[in-house]
N, C-alpha and C positions, 0 to 999 in steps of 0.2 A: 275669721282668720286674721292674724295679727300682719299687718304689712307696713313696717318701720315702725311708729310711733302710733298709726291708729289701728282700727279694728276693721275690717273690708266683709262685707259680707260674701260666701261663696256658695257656687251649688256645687254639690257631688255629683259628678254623672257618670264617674267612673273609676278605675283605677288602669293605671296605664299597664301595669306587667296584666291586666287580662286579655286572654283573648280573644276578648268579647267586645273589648274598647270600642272599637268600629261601631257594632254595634249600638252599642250603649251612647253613645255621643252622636248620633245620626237620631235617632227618635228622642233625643234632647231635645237637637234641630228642629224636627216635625214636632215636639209638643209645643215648645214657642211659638212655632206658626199657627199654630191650632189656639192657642193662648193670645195671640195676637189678633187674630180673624174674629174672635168670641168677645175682645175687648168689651163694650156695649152692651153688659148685659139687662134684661127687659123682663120683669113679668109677662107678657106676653108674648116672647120667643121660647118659652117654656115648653120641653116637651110634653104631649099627652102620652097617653099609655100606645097608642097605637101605634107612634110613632117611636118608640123605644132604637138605640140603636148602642151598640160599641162606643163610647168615646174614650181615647185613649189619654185624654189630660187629665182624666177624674181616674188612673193609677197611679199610687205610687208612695213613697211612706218617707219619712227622712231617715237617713242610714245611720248607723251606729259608727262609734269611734275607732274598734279593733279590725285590722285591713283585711283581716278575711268575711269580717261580718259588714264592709265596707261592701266589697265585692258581691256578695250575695245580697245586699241591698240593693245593687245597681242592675242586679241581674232579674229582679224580682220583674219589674215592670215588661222585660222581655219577655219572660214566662206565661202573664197574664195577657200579653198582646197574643201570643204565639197559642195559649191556650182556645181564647178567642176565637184567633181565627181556623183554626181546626176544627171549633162546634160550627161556625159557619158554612165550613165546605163540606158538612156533613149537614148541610140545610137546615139548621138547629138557632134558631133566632136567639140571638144575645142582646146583654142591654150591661149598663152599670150606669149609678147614682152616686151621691155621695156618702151614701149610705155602706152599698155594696159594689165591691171593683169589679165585680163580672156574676152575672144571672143569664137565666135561661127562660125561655118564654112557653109557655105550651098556649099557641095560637088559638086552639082548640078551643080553648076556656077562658081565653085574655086572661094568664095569671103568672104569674113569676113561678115556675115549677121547681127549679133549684136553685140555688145557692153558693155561690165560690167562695174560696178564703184559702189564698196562695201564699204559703211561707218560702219563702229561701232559705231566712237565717233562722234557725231553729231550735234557738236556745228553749228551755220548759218551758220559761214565763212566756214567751211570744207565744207557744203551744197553745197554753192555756187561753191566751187573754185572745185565741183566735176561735179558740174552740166556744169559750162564753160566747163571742162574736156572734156565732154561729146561731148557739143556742139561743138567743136573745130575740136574732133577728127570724130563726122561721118559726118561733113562740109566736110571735107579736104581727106575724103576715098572717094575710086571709087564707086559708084553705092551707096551711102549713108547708109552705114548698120542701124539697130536700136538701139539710145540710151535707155538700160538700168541700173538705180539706185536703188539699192539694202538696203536697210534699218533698222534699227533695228524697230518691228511691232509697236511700243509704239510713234515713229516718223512718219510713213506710213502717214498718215491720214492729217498729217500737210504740209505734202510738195506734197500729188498726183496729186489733183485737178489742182492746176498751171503748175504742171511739164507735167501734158497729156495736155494744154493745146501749150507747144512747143514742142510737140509731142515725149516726154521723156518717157517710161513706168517706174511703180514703182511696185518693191517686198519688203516685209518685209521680219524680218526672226526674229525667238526669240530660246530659249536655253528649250531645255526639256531633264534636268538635264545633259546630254556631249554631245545631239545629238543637229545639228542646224536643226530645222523645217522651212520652206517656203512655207510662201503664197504670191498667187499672181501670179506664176511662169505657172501654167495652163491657165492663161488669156493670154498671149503671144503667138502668133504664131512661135516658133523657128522652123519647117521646111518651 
């Protein structure tokens, strides 16, 4: 960002006319802190598999230029927190790496059983380059977990038919008023 004469670096955390602001600038907050406590990092503070868990400072993407693709880029990392913890209170162990921003554990078999990839801004190419995502990463995992693409509900309908057809599941999700609501997510078998 140009401030007088030089160039300032900035973060996006949000955009003020949303009204999600609050939001969005409060787990800013709590990611620096979480960024701050991790400072030190050590091969051997490395998680193992068993100890897998949610960490919220390995979500999150840099946001695009045009203010509404601003806003759903800011909105994304709520999504993937809120996704999260919804598989948790449904007793459903999560994890993400810096690989993947959010998976599913099936205890059972110690194995990553599904796979997330949360759009907001949903231009084709981001489509696309979510869906290879997809494909790529439970090609290349052991025992194939399931790709799931995550949607805003107003897109759902445009991309499912083809996406079940290489055996991709799709969720929507839409905003009732600070809460994120999801459909779709009861069609899935995650245990």
């Amino acid at each position: 960002m140009e401030d007088g004469d030089s160039l300032s670096q900035v973060a996006v955390i949000g955009a003020l006319n949303s009204p999600r602001f609050a939001l969005q600038a409060a787990q800013f907050v709590k990611k620096i802190e979480i960024l701050k406590s991790n400072a030190a990092p050590s091969t051997q503070t490395e998680m193992n598999f068993s100890e897998i868990t949610f960490r919220e400072d390995l979500v999150g993407r840099a946001p695009s230029s045009a203010e509404d693709e601003v806003i759903s880029s800011c909105d994304h990392d709520l999504v993937v927190g809120e996704l999260a913890a919804l598989l948790q209170r449904q007793k459903i162990k999560t994890g993400n790496d810096t690989e993947s921003e959010l998976f599913t554990v099936d205890p059972s078999e110690n194995r990553i059983s599904h796979i997330f990839e949360v759009l907001t801004e949903t231009k084709e190419n981001n489509v696309l380059a979510a869906v290879a995502k997809l494909l790529l990463q439970t090609s290349a995992a052991t025992l194939n977990p399931l790709p799931i693409l995550v949607l805003p509900e107003e897109k759902m309908n445009h991309y499912e038919q083809e996406l079940r057809r290489i055996n991709i599941s799709v969720i929507g999700f839409h905003w009732q008023e600070e809460r994120v609501v999801f459909s779709g997510l009861e069609k899935i078998k995650l245990r």
